[in-house]
C-alpha positions as CSV (number, residue, x, y, z in Angstrom):
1,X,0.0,0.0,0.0
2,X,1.2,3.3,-1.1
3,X,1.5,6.6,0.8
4,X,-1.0,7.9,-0.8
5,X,-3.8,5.6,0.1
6,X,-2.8,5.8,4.2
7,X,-4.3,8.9,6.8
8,X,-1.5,11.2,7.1
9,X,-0.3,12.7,10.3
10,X,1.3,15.1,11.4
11,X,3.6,15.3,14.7
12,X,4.0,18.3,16.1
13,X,6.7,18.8,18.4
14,X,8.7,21.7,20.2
15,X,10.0,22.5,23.8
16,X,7.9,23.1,26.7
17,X,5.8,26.7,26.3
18,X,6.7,27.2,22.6
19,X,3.6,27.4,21.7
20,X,2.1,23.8,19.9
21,X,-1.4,23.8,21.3
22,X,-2.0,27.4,19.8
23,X,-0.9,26.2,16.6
24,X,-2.5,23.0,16.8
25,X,-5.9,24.8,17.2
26,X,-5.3,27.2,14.4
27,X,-4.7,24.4,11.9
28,X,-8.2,23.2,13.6
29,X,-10.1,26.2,13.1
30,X,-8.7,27.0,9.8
31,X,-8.7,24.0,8.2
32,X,-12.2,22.8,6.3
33,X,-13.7,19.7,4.5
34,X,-12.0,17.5,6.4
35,X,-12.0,15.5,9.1
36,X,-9.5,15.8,11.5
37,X,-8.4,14.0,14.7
38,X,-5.7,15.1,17.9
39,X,-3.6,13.3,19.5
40,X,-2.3,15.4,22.8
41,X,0.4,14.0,25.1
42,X,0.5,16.1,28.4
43,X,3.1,15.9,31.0
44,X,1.3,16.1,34.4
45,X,-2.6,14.6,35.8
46,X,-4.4,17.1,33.9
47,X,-5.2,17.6,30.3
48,X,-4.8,21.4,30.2
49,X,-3.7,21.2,26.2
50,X,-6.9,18.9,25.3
51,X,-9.2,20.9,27.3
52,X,-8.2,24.0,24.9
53,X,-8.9,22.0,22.6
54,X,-12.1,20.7,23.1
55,X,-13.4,24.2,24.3
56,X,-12.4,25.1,20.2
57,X,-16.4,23.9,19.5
58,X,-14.6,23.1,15.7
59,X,-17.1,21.3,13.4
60,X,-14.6,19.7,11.8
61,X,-13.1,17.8,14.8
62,X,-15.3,17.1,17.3
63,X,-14.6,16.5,21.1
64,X,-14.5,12.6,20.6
65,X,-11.8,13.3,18.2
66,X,-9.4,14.8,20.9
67,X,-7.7,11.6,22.6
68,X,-5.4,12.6,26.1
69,X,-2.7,10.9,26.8
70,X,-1.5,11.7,29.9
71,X,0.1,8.2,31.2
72,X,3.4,9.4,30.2
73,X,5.8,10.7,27.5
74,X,4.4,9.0,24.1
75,X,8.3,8.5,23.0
76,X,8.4,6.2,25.9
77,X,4.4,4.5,26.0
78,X,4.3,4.0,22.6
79,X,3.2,0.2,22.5
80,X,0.9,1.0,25.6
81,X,-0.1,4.4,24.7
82,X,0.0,5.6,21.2
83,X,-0.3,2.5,18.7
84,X,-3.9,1.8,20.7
85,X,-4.7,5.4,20.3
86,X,-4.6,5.8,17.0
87,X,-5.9,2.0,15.8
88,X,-9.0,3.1,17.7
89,X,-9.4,6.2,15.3
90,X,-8.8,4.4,12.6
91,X,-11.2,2.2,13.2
92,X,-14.4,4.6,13.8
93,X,-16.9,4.6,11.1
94,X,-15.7,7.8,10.4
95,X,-12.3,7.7,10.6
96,X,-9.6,11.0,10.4
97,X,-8.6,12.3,6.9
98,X,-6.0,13.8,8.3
99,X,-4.4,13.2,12.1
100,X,-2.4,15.5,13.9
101,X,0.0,14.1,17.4
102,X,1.2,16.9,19.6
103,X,3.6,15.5,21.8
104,X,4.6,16.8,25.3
105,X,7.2,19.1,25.6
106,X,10.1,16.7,26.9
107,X,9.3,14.1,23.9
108,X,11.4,13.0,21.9
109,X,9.9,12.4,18.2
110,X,12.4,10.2,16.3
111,X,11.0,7.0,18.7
112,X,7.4,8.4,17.4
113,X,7.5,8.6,13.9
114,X,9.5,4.7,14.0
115,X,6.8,3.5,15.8
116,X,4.8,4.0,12.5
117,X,6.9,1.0,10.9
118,X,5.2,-1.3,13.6
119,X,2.8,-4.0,11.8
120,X,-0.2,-2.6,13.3
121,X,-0.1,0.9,11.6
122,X,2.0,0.3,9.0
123,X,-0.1,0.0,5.8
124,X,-2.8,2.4,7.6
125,X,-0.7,5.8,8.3
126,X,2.0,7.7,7.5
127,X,3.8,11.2,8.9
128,X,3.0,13.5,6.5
129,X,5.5,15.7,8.4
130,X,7.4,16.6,11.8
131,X,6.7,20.2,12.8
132,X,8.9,21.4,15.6
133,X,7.6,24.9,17.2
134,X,10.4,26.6,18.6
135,X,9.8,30.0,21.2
136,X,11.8,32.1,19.4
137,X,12.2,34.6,22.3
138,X,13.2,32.4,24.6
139,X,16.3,31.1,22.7
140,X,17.4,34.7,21.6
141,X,17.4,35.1,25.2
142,X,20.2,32.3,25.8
143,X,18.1,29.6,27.8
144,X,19.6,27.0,25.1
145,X,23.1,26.7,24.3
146,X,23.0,25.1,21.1
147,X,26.6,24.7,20.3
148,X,28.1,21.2,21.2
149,X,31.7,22.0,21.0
150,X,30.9,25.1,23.4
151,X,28.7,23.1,25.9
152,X,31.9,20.5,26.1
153,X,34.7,23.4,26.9
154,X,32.0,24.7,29.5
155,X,32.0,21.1,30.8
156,X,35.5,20.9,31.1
157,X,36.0,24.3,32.7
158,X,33.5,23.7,35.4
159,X,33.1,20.6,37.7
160,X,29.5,20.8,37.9
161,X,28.6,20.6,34.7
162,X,29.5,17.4,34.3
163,X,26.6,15.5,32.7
164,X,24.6,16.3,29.8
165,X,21.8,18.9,30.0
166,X,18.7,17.1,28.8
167,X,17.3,20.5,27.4
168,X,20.1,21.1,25.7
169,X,18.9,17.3,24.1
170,X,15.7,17.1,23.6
171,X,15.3,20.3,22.1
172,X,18.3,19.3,19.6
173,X,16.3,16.2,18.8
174,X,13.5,17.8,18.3
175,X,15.0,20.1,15.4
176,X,17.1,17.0,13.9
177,X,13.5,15.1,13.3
178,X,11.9,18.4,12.1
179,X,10.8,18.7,8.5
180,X,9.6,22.1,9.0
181,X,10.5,24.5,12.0
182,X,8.2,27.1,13.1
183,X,10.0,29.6,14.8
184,X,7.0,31.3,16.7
185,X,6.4,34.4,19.0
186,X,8.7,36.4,16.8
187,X,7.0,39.6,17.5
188,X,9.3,39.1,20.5
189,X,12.1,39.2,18.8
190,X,14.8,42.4,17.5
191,X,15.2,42.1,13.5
192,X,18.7,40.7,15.0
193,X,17.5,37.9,17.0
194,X,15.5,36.4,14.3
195,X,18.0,36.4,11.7
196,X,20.7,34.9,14.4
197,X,17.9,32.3,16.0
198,X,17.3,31.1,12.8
199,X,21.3,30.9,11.4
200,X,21.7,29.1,14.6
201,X,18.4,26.7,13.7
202,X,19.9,25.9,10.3
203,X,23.6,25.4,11.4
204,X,22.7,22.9,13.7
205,X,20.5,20.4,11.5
206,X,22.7,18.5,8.5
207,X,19.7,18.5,6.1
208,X,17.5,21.6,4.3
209,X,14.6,22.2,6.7
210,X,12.6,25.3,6.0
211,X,12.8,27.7,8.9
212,X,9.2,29.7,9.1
213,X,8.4,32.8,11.0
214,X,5.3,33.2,13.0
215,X,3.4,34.8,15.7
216,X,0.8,32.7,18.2
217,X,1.6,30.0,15.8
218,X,-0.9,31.6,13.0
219,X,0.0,30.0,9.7
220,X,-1.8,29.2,6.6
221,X,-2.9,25.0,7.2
222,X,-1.5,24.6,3.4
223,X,2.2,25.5,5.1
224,X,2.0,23.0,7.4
225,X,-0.1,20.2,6.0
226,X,0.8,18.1,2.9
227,X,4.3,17.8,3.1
228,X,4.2,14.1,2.0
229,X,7.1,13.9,3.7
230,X,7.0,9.9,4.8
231,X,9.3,10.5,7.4
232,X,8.9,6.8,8.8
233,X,11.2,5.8,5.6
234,X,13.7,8.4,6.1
235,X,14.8,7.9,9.9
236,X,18.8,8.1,8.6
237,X,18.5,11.5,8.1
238,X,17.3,12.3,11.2
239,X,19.8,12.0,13.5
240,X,19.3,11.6,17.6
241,X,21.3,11.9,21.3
242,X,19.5,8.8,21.8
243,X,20.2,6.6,19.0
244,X,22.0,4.3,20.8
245,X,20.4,4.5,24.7
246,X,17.4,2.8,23.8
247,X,15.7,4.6,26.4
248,X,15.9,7.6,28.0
249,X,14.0,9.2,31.5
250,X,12.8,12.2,32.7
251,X,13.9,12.1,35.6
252,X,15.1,15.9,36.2
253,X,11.6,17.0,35.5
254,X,8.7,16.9,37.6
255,X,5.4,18.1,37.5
256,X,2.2,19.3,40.5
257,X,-0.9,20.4,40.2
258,X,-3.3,22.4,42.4
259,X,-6.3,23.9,42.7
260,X,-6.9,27.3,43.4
261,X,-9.8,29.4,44.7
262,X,-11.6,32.2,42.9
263,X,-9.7,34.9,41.9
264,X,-10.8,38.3,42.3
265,X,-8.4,40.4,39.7
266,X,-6.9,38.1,37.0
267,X,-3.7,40.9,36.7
268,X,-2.5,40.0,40.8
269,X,-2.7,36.4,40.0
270,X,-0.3,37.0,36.9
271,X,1.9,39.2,39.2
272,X,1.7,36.4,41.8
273,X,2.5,33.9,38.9
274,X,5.8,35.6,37.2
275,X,7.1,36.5,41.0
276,X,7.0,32.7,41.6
277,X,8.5,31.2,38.4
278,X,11.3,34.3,38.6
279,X,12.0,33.0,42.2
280,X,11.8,29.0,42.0
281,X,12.8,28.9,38.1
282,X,9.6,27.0,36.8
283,X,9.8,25.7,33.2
284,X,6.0,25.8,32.7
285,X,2.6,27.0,34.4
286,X,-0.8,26.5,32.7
287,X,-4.6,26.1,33.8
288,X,-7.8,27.4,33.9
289,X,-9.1,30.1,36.7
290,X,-12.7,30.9,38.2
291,X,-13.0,34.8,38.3
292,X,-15.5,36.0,40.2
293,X,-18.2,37.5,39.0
294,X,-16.9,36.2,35.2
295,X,-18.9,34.0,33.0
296,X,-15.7,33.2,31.4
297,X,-12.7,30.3,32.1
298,X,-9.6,32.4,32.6
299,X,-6.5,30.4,30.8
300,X,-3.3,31.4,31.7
301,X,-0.3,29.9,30.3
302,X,3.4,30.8,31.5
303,X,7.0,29.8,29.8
304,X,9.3,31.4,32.1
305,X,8.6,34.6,33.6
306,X,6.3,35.5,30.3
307,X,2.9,34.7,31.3
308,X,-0.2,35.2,29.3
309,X,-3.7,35.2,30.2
310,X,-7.5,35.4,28.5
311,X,-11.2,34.3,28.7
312,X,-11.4,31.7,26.4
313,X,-14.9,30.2,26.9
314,X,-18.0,30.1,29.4
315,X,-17.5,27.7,32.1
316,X,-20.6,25.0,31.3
317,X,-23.6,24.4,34.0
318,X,-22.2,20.7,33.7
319,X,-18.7,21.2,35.3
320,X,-17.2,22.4,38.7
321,X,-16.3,26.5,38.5
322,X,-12.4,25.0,40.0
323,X,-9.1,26.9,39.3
324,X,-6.3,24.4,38.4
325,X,-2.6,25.0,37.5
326,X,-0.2,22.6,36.7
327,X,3.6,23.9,37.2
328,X,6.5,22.0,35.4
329,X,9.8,22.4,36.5
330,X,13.1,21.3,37.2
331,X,13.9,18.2,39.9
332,X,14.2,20.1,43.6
333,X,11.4,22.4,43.1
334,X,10.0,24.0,45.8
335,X,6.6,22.9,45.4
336,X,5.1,24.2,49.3
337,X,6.8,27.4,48.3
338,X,5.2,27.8,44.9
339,X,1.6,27.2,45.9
340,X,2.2,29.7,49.0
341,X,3.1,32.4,46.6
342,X,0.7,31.8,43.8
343,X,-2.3,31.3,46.4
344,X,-1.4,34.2,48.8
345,X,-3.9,37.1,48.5
């Protein structure tokens, strides 16, 4: 069976925070006569990325389209996680046209798209293309050091840095695998950054991968869908860290979640938000918040000290009005601390 007569899909991929839900959605509410289907990895208990989702009321993919997976990263549950996943779209009576996998932010996608050799999928799918969304504005601002040879001379000039920084990996995987990069949030960005973000992008990865500008991840769905790109067949030129560990853990991440009460002025929660993750260094904040008084679920999403925030739907008479944030960070995190400061009032 050809490529042509299998769904295609498309992986998106990128580092925590860079901004693949928001894309994700905009191919979903920009994309028409066909019918689509998600794939959503979180890291953490709750499905903050597919409830964005689903709140999208998108005709062409429907709620029971959207499939959480939240058991753990999908590079590592493939055979328990993903390969069910998607036989069990495939196998509605009205199956995807086209499919799109966002992965969690510490995946890594070369195990993925392999996993669409297995016997199960194989004649049924393909990866129409890897997409990796990078946060431009957070790389011009030096929180990746994307030069081998000058991570090793650090190495050697300082004792503690003795071990590899899984950042630094995954987010170099995730560019080797890519066949397209969307360098996003560029309105962040001097003229300079971009041009030297994206000289860095193309330096690093040994094959021609178009390097596309964006802002909240708006691009036309024929940029980013249709790439025919098989990628499943052409795992050689997508070299990985990981190539030869087999495996690899996540062990200096960790992840909490907690509830919050209604919040009286969604601008002091921000304040109290970006004070906490300048203090304890949190990768990632994201949830939903009760106002008071507001119809509408507050989102807030955080990468860094740059945190967002907006109304994004009504909260429904059939769920509980409760504020919920899930924090990501590094191993050590002061988890007590964090909720004390984003709570206080």
């Amino acid at each position: 069976m050809t490529s042509l007569s299998k769904v295609p899909c498309t992986i998106v991929t990128g580092f925590l925070g860079s901004g693949k839900t928001t894309l994700v959605r905009n191919v979903l509410e920009n994309t028409t006569g066909r019918r689509l289907a998600v794939i959503v990895n979180e890291f953490g208990d709750v499905g903050i990325d597919g409830e964005i989702l689903k709140g999208c009321g998108i005709e062409s993919c429907t709620e029971d389209g959207i499939v959480e997976l939240s058991n753990g990263c999908l590079c590592c549950t493939v055979a328990d996680d993903f390969i069910p996943a998607l036989s069990a779209l495939l196998e509605r009576s009205d199956p995807p046209d086209h499919i799109l996998i966002e992965t969690s932010g510490l995946a890594l996608p070369k195990p993925l798209v392999q996993a669409f050799n297995w016997p199960q999928i194989a004649s049924k799918v393909t990866v129409d293309g890897v997409i990796a969304v990078v946060d431009g504005a957070a790389v011009a601002a030096g929180r990746f050091a994307d030069d081998p040879e000058a991570l090793a001379r650090q190495r050697q000039q300082d004792t503690s840095l003795d071990h590899d920084n899984p950042l630094e990996e995954v987010y170099e995987d995730q560019l080797l695998c890519a066949d397209m990069i969307v360098l996003n949030k560029v309105d962040l960005m001097s003229d300079t950054q971009r041009t030297k973000v994206s000289s860095e992008i193309e330096a690093a990865i040994p094959r021609a991968v178009k390097v596309v500008e964006t802002i909240n991840g708006k691009l036309d769905v024929s940029v980013l869908l249709g790439l025919n790109a098989a990628a499943e067949a052409d795992l050689a030129s997508r070299p990985s860290h990981h190539d030869e560990a087999g495996e690899h853990d996540h062990d200096d991440f960790e992840t909490f979640v907690f509830d919050l009460p209604p919040q009286s002025d969604p601008q002091t929660l921000v304040d109290r938000i970006r004070e906490a993750a300048q203090v304890h260094d949190i990768l990632r904040i994201k949830g939903f918040i009760d106002i008071s008084g507001k119809p509408m679920r507050l989102v807030v999403q955080g990468v860094g000290n740059r945190i967002s925030h907006q109304y994004d739907r009504p909260w429904s008479s059939q769920e509980s009005r409760i504020g919920r944030l899930v924090v990501i960070g590094e191993k050590g995190m002061d988890e007590n601390a964090i909720k004390a400061m984003v709570t206080s009032q």
